[in-house]
N, C-alpha and C positions, 0 to 999 in steps of 0.2 A: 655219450650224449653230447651233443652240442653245447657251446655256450650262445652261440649267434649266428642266425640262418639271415638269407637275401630270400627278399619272394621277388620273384623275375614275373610279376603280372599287377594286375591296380584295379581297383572299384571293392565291388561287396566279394570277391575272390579272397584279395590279398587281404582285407580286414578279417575275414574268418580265418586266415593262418594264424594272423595276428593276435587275435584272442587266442586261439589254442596254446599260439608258439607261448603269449605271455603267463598263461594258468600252467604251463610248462617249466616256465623260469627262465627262459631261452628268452635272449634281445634279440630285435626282429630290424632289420634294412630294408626299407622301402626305395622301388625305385620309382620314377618318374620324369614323363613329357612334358613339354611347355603345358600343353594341356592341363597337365595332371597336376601343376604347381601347387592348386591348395585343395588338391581330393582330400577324402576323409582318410585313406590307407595310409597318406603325405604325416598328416596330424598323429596319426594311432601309434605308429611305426617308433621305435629308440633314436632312429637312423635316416634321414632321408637322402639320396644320391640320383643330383640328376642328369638322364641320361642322353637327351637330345630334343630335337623336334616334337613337333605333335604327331607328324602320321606313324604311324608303330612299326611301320619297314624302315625308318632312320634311330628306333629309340629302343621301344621293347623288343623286336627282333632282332637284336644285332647282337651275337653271343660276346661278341669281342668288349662292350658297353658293361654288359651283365656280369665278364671276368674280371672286367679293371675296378668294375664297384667294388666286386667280394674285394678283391686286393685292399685297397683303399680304405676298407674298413674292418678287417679281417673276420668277415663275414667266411664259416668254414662248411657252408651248404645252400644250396638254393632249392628251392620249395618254387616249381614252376608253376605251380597256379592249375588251370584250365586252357585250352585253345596257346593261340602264341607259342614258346617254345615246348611245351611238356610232351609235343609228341614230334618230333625233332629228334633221331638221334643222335646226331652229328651234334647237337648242343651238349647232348650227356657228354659225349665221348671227349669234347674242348674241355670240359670242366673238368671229367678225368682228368685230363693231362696237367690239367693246369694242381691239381691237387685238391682238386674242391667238390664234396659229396653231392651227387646230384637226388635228391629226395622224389624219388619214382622209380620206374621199372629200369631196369638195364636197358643198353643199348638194344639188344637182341631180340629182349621184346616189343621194343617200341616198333624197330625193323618189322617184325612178325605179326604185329595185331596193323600197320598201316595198309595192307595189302588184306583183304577179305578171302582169299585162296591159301594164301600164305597163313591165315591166322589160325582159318579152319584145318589146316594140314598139321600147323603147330598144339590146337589143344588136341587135335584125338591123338597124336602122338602121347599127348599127357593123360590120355584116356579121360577126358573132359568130355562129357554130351555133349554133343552138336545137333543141328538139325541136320536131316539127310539131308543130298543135294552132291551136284557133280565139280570135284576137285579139280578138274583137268580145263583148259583151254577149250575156250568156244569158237570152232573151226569157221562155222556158216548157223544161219539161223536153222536150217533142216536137224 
């Protein structure tokens, strides 16, 4: 079990980690935009670290912002929320390296479910219902 997770996301997202993370016992790091300076997630959170700008392609997207928080506060997982990084493998995969639990699907699946061919070819492999329909490349409209 954790003692302290980062949620790499903000609004009514990160506040429901937060309650869980906290009825868990687990300290929770919030991060945060100029924007986001006094969101409620900012308030809720053990921990706040902030990560840049307002637009989220300088702040919440940037894995590099989201590695150096955990560090800095030994934050040992991150809870990516919704939308933003959670379906990003290449985020899992940095945080691997870096040592740090990424709390969601493996890289492979993330790979797997972002492709609609790919995803449906990955669950009937797991024998998963699908709806019928054609797996292959659509050559021409005929």
């Amino acid at each position: 079990m954790f003692t302290k997770i980062l949620i790499a996301n903000r609004g009514e997202i990160a506040c429901r980690v937060i309650k869980t993370a906290r009825k868990m016992g687990i300290a929770t790091v919030a991060v945060y935009s100029d924007a986001d300076r006094d969101a409620m997630h900012v308030e809720m959170a053990d921990e706040a670290v902030h990560i840049g700008p307002s637009p989220a392609a300088q702040s919440y997207l940037v894995p590099e912002k989201i590695i150096a928080a955990c560090k800095a506060t030994g934050a040992q997982a991150v809870h990516p929320g919704y939308g933003f990084l959670s379906e990003r493998a290449s985020f899992c995969e940095a945080l691997e390296a870096e040592g740090i639990v990424f709390i969601g699907p493996k890289p492979k699946a993330i790979k797997a479910m972002g492709d609609k061919i790919e995803s449906k070819k990955f669950a009937n492999a797991a024998k998963v219902s699908t709806v019928p329909g054609w797996l292959g490349v659509i050559e021409n409209a005929d």
